[in-house]
DRENNU-787975 format. One record per residue: residue in three letters; x, y, z of N, C-alpha, C, O, CB in turn. Coordinates in Angstrom, 2 decimals. Atoms other than C-alpha are relative to their C-alpha. Glycine has a CB too. Layout:
BEGIN
 rest    n.px    n.py    n.pz   ca.px   ca.py   ca.pz    c.px    c.py    c.pz    o.px    o.py    o.pz   cb.px   cb.py   cb.pz
  ALA       X       Y       Z       X       Y       Z       X       Y       Z       X       Y       Z       X       Y       Z
...
END
This chain:
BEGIN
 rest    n.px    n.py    n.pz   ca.px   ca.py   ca.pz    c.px    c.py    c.pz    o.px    o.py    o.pz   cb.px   cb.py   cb.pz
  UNK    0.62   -0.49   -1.22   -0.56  -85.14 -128.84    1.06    0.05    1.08    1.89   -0.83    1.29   -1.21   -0.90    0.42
  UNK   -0.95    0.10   -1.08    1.32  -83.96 -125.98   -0.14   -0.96    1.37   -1.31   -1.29    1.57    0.09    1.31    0.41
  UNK   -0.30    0.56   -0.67    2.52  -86.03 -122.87   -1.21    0.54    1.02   -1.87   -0.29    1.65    1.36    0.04    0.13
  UNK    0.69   -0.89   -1.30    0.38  -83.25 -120.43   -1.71   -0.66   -0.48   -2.44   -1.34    0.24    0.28    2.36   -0.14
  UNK    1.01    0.88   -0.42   -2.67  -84.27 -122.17    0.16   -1.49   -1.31    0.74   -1.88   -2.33   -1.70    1.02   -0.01
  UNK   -0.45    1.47    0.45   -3.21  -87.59 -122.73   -1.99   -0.38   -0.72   -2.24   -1.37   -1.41    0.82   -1.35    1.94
  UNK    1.33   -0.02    0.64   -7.09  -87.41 -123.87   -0.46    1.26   -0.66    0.06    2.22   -0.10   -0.98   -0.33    0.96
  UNK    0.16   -1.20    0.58   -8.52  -84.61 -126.12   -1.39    0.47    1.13   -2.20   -0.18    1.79   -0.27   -0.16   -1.86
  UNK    0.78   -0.82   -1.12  -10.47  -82.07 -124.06   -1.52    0.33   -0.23   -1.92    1.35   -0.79    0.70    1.40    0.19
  UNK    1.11   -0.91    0.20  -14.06  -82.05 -123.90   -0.96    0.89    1.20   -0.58    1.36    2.28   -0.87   -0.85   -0.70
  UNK    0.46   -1.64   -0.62  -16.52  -79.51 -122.58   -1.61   -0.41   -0.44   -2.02   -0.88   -1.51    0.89    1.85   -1.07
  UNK    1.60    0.16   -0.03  -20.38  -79.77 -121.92   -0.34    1.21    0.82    0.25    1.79    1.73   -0.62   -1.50    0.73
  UNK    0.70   -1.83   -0.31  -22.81  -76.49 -121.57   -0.69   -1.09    1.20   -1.18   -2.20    0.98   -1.51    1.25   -1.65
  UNK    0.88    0.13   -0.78  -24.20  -76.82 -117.88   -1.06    0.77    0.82   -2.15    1.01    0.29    0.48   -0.43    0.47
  UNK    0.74   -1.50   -0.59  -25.77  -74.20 -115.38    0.56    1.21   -0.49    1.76    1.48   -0.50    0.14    0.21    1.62
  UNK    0.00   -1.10    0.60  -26.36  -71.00 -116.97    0.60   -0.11   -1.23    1.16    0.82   -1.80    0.50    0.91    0.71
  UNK   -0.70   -0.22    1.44  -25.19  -72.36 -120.21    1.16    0.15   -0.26    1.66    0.34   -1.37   -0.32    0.91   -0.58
  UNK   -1.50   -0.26    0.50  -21.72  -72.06 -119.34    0.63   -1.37   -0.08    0.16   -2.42    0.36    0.94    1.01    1.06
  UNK   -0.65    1.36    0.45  -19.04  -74.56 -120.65    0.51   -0.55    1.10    0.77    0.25    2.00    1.10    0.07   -1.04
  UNK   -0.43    0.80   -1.51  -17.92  -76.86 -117.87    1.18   -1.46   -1.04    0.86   -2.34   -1.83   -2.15   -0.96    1.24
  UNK   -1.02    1.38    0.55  -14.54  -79.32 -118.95    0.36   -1.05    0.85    0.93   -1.09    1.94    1.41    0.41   -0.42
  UNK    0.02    1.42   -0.30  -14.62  -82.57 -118.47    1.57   -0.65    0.46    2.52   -0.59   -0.33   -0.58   -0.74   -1.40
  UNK   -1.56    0.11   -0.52  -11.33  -84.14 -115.68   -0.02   -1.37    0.11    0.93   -2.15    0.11    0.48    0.79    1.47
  UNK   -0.32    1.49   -0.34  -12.59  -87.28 -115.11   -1.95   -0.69   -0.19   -3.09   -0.26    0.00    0.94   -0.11    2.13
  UNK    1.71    0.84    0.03  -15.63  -89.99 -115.78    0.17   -1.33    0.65    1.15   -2.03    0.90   -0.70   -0.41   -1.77
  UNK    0.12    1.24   -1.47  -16.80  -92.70 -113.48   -1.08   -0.89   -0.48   -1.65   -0.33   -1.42   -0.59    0.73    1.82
  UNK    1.54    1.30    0.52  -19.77  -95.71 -114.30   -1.05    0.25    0.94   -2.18   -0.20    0.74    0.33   -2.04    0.23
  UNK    1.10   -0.05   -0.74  -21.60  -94.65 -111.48    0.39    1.31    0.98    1.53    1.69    1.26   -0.29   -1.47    0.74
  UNK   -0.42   -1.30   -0.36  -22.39  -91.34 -109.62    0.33   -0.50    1.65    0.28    0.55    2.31   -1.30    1.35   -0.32
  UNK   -0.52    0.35   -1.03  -21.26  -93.27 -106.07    1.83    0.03   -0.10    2.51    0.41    0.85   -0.69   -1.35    0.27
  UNK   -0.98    0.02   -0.10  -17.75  -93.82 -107.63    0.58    1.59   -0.74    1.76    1.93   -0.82    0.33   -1.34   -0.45
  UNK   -0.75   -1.52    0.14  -17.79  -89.78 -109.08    0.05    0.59    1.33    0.88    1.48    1.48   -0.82    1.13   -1.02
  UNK   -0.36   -0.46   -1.08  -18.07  -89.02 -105.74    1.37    0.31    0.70    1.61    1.28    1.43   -0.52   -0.62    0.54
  UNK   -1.33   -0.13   -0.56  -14.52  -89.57 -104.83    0.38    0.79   -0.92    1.53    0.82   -0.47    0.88   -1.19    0.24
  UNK   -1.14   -0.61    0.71  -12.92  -87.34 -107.58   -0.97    1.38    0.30   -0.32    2.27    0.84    0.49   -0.59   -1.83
  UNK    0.70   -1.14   -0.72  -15.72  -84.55 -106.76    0.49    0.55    1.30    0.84    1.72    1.47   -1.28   -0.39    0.26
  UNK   -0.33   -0.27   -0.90  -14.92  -84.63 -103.71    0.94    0.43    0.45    0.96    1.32    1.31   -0.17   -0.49    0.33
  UNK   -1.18   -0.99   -0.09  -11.39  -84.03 -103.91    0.16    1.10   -0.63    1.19    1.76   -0.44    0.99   -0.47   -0.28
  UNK   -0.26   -1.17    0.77  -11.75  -81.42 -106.01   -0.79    1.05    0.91   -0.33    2.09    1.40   -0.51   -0.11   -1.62
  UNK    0.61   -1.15   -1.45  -14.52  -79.75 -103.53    0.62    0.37    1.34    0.47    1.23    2.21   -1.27   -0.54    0.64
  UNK   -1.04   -0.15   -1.59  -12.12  -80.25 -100.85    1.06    1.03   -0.10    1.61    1.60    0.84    0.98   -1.51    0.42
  UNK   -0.95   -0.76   -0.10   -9.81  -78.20 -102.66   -0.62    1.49   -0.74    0.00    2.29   -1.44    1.28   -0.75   -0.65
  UNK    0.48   -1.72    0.24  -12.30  -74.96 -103.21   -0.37   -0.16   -1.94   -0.63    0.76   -2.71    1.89    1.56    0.48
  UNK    0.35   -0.41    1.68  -12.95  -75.84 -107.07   -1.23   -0.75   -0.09   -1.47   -1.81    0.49    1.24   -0.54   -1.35
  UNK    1.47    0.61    0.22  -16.50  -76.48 -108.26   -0.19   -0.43   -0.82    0.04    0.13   -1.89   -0.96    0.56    0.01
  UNK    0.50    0.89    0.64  -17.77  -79.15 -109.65   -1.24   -0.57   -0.30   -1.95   -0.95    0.63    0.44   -0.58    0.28
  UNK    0.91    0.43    0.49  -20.40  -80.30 -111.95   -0.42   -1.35   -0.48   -0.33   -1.57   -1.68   -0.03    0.63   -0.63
  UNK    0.39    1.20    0.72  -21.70  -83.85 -112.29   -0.85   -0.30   -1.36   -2.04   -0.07   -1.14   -0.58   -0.56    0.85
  UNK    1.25    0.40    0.79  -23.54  -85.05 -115.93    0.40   -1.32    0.24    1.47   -1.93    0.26   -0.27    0.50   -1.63
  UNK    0.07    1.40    0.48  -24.97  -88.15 -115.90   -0.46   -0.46   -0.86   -1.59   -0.05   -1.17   -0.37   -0.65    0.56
  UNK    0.19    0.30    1.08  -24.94  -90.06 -118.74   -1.06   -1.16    0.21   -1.00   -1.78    1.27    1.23   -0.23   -0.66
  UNK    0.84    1.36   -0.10  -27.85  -92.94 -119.43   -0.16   -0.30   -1.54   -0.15    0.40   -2.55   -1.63    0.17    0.87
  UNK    0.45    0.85    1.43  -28.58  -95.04 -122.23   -1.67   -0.22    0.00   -2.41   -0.80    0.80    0.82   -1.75   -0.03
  UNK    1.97    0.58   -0.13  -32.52  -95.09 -123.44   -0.55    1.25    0.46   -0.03    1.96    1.32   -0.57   -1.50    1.44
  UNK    1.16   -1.15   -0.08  -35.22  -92.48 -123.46   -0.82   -0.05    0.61   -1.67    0.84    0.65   -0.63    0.31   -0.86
  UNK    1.40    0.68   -0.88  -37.45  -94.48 -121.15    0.07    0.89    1.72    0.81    1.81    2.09    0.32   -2.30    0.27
  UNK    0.62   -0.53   -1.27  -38.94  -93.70 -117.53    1.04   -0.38    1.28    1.13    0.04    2.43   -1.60   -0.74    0.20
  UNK   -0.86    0.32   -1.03  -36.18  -95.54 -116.08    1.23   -0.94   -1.08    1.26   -2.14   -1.34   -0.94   -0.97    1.41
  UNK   -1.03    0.14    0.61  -32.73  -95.18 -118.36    0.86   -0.91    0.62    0.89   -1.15    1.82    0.50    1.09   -0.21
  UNK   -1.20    0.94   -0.42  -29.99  -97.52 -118.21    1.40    1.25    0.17    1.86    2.12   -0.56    0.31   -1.43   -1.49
  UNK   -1.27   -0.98   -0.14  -27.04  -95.75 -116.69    1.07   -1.00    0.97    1.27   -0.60    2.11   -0.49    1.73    0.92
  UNK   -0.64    0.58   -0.53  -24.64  -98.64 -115.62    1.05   -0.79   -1.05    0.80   -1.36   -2.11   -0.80   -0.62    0.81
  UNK   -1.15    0.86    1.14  -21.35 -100.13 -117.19    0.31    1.25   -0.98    0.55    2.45   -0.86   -0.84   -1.61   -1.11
  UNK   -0.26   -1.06    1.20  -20.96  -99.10 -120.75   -1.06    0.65   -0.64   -1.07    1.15   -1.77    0.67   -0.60   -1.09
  UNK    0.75   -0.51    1.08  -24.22  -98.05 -121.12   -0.45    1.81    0.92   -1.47    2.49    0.97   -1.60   -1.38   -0.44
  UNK    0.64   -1.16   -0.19  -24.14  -94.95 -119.54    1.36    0.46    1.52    2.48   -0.03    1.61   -2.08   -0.30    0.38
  UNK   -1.60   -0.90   -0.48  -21.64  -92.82 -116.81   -0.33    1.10    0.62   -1.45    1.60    0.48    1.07    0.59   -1.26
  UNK   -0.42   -1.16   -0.58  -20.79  -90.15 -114.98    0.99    1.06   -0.13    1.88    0.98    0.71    0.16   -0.27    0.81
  UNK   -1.29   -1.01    0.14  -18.41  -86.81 -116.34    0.18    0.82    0.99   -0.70    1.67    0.91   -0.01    0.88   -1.12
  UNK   -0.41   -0.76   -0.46  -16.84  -84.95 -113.60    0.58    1.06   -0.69    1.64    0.91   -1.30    0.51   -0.47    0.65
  UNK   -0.76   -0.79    0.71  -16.37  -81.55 -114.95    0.23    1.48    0.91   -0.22    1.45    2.06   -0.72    0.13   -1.43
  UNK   -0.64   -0.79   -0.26  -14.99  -78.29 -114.12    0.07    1.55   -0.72    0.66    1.67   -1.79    0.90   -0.67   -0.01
  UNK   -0.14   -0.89    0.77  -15.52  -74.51 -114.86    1.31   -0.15   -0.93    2.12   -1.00   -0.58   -0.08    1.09    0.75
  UNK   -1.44   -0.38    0.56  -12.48  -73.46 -117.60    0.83    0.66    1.14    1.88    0.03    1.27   -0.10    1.09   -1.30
  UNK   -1.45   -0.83   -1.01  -10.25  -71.34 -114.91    0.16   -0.97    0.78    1.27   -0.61    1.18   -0.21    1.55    1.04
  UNK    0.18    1.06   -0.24  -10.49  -74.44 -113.26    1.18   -1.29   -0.41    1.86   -2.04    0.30   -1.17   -0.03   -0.51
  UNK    0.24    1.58    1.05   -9.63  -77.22 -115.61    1.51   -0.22    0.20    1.55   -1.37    0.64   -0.62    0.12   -2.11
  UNK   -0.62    0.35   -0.09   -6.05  -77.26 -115.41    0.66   -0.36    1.71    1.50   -1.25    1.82    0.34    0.58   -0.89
  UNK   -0.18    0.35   -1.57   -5.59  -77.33 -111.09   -0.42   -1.18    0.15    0.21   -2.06    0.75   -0.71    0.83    1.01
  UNK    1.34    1.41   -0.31   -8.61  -80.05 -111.22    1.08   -0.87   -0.54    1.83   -1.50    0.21   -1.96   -0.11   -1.10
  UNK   -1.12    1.41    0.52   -6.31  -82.37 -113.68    1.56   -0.06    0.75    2.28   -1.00    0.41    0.43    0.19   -1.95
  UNK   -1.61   -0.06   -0.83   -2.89  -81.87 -111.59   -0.65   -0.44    1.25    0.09   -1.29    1.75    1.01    1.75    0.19
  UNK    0.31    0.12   -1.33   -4.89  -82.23 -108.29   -0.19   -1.99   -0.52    0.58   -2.93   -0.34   -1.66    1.25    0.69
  UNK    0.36    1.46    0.84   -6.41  -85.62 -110.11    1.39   -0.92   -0.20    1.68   -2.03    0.25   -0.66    0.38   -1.75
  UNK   -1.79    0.68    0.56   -2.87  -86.74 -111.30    0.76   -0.49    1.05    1.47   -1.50    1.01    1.18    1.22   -0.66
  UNK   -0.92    0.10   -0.75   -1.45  -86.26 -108.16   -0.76   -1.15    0.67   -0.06   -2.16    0.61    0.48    1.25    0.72
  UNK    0.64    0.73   -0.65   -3.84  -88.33 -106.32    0.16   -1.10   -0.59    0.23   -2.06    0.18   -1.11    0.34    0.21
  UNK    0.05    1.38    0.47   -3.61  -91.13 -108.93    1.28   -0.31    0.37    1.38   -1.54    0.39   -0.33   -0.28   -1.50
  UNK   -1.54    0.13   -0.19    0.27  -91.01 -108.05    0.04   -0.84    2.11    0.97   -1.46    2.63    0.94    2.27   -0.28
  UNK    0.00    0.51   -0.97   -0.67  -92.09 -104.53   -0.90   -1.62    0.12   -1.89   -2.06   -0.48   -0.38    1.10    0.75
  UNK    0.19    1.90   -0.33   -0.96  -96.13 -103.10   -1.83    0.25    0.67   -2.27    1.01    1.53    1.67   -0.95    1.88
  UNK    1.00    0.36   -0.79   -4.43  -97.27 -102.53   -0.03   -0.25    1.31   -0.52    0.61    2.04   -0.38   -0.81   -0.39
  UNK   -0.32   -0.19   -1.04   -3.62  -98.57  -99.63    1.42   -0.21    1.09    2.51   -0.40    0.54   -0.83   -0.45    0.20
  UNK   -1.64   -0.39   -0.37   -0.62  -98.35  -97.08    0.72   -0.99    0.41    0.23   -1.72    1.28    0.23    1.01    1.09
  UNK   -1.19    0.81    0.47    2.12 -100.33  -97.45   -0.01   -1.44    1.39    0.49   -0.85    2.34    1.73    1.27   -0.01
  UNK    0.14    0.88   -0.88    1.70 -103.87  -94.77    1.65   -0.26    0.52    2.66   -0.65   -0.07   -0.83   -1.26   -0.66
  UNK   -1.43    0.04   -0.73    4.44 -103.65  -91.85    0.11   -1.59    0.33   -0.82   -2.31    0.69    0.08    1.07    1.57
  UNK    0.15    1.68   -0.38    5.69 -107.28  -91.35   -0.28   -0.01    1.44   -0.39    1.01    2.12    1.48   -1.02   -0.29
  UNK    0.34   -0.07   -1.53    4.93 -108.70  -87.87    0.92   -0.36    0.43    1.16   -1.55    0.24   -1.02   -0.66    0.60
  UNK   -1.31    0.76   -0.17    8.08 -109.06  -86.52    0.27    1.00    1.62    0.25    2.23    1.69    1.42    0.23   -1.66
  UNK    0.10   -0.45   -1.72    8.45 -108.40  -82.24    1.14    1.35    0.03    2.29    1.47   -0.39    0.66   -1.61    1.33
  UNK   -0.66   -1.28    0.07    9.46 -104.98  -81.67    1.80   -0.12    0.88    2.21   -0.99    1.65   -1.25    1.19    0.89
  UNK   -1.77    0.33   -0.59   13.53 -104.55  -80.58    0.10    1.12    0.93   -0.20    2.30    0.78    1.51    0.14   -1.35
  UNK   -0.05   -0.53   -0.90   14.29 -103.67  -77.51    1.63    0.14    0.03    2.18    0.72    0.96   -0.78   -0.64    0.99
END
């Protein structure tokens, strides 16, 4: 498998039956929000499935028993994973300046 991808590519039928590929999955649809979001921020549309465990009135969809796929028309799919990439390449948060009295 090549270096570019690093997971094999899948693909779920959503609105209108068309294929939508899968960039990124999350445990809960609060934390797909952030990778949606950057991707809506940058003009590409995105489709949430959520996954649940159980056939009942009120599925389990937390942890490992169930998820969130952020996916992505095909013309799409390769911007979405580079936009994704790049973002994982950046610091949570920003770097702590020591406290040390400014020089005059």
């Amino acid at each position: 498998m090549s270096d570019e991808q690093k997971f094999p590519i899948k693909k779920r039928r959503g609105p209108g039956q068309a294929y939508w590929y899968v960039v990124a999955h999350a445990v809960d649809m609060t934390s797909a929000a952030i990778p949606a979001g950057l991707l809506r921020s940058a003009d590409i549309p995105v489709f949430l499935f959520r996954e649940a465990a159980g056939q009942s009135a009120l599925p389990l969809s937390v942890g490992m028993l169930g998820g969130v796929d952020v996916a992505v028309p095909e013309s799409f799919y390769t911007e979405a994973l580079a936009l994704l990439e790049a973002d994982d390449d950046t610091p949570d948060e920003l770097p702590s300046q020591a406290a040390e009295p400014p020089q005059d």
